[in-house]
ZANUNU-447105 format. One record per residue (C-alpha): residue number from 0; residue in one letter; x, y, z. Coordinates in pm, 1 decimal. Layout:
! residues N
  num  residu      east     north        up
  NUM       A         X         Y         Z
...
! end
This chain:
! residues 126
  num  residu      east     north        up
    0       X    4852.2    9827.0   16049.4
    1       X    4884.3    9696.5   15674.4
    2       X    4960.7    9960.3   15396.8
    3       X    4843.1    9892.3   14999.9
    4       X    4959.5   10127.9   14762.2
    5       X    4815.3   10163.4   14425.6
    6       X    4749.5   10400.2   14125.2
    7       X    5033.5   10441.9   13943.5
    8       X    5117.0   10380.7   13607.7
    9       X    5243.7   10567.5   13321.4
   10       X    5163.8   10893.0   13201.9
   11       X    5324.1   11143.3   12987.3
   12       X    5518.1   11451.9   13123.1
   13       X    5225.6   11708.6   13206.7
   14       X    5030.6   11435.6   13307.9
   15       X    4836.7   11383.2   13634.8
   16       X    4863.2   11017.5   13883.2
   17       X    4640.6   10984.0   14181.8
   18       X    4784.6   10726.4   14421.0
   19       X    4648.8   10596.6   14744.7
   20       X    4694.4   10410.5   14968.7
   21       X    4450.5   10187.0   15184.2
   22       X    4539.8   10089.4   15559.9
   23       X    4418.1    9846.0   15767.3
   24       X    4468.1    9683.2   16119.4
   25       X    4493.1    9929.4   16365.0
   26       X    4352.7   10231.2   16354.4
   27       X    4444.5   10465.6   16060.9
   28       X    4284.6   10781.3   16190.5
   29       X    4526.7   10861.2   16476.2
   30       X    4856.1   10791.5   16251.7
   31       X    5092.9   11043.2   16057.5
   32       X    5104.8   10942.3   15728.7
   33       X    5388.2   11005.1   15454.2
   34       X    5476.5   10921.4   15090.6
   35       X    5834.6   10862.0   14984.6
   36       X    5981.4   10792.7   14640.4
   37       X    6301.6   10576.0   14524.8
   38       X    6392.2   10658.8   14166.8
   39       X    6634.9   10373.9   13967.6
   40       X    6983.5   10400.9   14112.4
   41       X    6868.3   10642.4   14388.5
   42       X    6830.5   10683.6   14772.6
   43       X    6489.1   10662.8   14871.7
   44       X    6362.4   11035.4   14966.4
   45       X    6121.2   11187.9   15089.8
   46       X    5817.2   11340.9   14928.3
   47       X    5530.8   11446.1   15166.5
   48       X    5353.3   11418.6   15452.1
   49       X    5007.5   11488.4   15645.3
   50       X    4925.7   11512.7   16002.1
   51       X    4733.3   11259.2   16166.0
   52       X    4419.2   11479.8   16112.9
   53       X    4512.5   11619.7   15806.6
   54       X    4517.6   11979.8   15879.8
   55       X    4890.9   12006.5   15826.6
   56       X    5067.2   11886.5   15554.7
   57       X    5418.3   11945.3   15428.4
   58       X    5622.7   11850.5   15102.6
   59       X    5925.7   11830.5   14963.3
   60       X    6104.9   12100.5   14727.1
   61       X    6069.8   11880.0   14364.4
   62       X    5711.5   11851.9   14492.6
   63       X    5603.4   12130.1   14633.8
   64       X    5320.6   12311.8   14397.4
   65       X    5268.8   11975.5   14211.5
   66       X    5168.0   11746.1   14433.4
   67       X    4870.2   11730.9   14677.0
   68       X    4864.0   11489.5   14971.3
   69       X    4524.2   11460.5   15166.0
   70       X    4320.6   11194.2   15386.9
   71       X    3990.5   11076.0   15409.6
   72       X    3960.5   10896.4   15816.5
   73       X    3680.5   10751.3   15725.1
   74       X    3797.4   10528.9   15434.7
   75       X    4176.5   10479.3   15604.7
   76       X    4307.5   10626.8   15320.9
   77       X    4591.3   10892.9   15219.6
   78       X    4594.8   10992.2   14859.7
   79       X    4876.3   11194.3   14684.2
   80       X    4750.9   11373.9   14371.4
   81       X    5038.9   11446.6   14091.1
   82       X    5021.3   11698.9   13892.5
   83       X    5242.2   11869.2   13614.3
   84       X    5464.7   11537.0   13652.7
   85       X    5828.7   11531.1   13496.6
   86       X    6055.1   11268.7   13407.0
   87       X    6220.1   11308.6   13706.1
   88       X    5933.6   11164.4   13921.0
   89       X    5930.5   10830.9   13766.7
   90       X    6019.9   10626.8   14102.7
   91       X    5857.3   10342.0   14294.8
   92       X    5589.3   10576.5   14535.9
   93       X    5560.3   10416.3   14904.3
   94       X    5334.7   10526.5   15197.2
   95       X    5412.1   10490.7   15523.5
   96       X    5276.0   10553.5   15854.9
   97       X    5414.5   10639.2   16204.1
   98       X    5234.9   10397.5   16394.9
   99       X    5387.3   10432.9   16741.4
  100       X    5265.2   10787.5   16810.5
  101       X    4886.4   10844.6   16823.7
  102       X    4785.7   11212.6   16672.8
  103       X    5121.1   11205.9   16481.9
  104       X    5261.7   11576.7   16317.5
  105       X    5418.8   11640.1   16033.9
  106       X    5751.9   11378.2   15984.0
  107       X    5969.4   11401.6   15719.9
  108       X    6272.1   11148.3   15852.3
  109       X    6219.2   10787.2   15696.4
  110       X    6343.3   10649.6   16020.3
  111       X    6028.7   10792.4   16225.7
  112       X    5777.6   10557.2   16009.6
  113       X    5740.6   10205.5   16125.2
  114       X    5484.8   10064.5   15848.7
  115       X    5576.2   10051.9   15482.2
  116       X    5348.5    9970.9   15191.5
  117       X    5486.8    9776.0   14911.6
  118       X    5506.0   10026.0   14645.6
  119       X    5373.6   10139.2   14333.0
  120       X    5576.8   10217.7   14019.0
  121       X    5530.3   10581.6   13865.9
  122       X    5647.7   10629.7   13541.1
  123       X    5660.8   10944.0   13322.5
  124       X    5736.7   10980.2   12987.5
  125       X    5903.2   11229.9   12793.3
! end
């Protein structure tokens, strides 16, 4: 599977970004998806994730309230909706999808996703 990020930009602090990201190859449907987030200077950390069905979803503590992470099967595509957005979110956004367990859960580890996209820059302004 082949991950393509896209949707961010910059926006002004209180401002809203909806990123997604498109998969193809092998089937999307069955895969956990996650998004992670690497701000200048910074270790690369985690920001949410959805089950393979996307009943479940999880997110991290800067996140959680803000963001929105969903999936829509039929287009092979997780979206993370930002909301309220600081400062401190400006980072470069990947998705990434565990692609070696079918009907993935919830994983929050980097090290348990196989497939990377290539990024998209999110900046917010002050």
């Amino acid at each position: 599977v082949q991950l393509q990020a896209s949707g961010g930009g910059l926006v002004q602090a209180g401002g809203s970004l909806r990123l997604s990201c498109v998969a193809s190859g092998r089937p999307f449907s069955t895969y956990a998806m996650g998004w992670f987030r690497q701000a200048p200077g910074k270790e690369r950390e985690f920001v949410s994730a959805i089950d393979w069905s996307g009943s479940s979803t999880y997110y991290g503590d800067s996140v959680k309230g803000r963001f929105t992470i969903s999936r829509d099967n039929g287009k092979n595509t997780v979206y993370l909706q930002m909301n309220s957005l600081k400062p401190d979110d400006t980072a470069v956004y990947y998705c990434a999808a565990n692609g070696r367990t079918r009907y993935g859960g919830i994983y929050k580890e980097e090290r348990l996703y196989d497939v990377w996209g290539q990024g998209t820059l999110v900046t917010v302004s002050s």
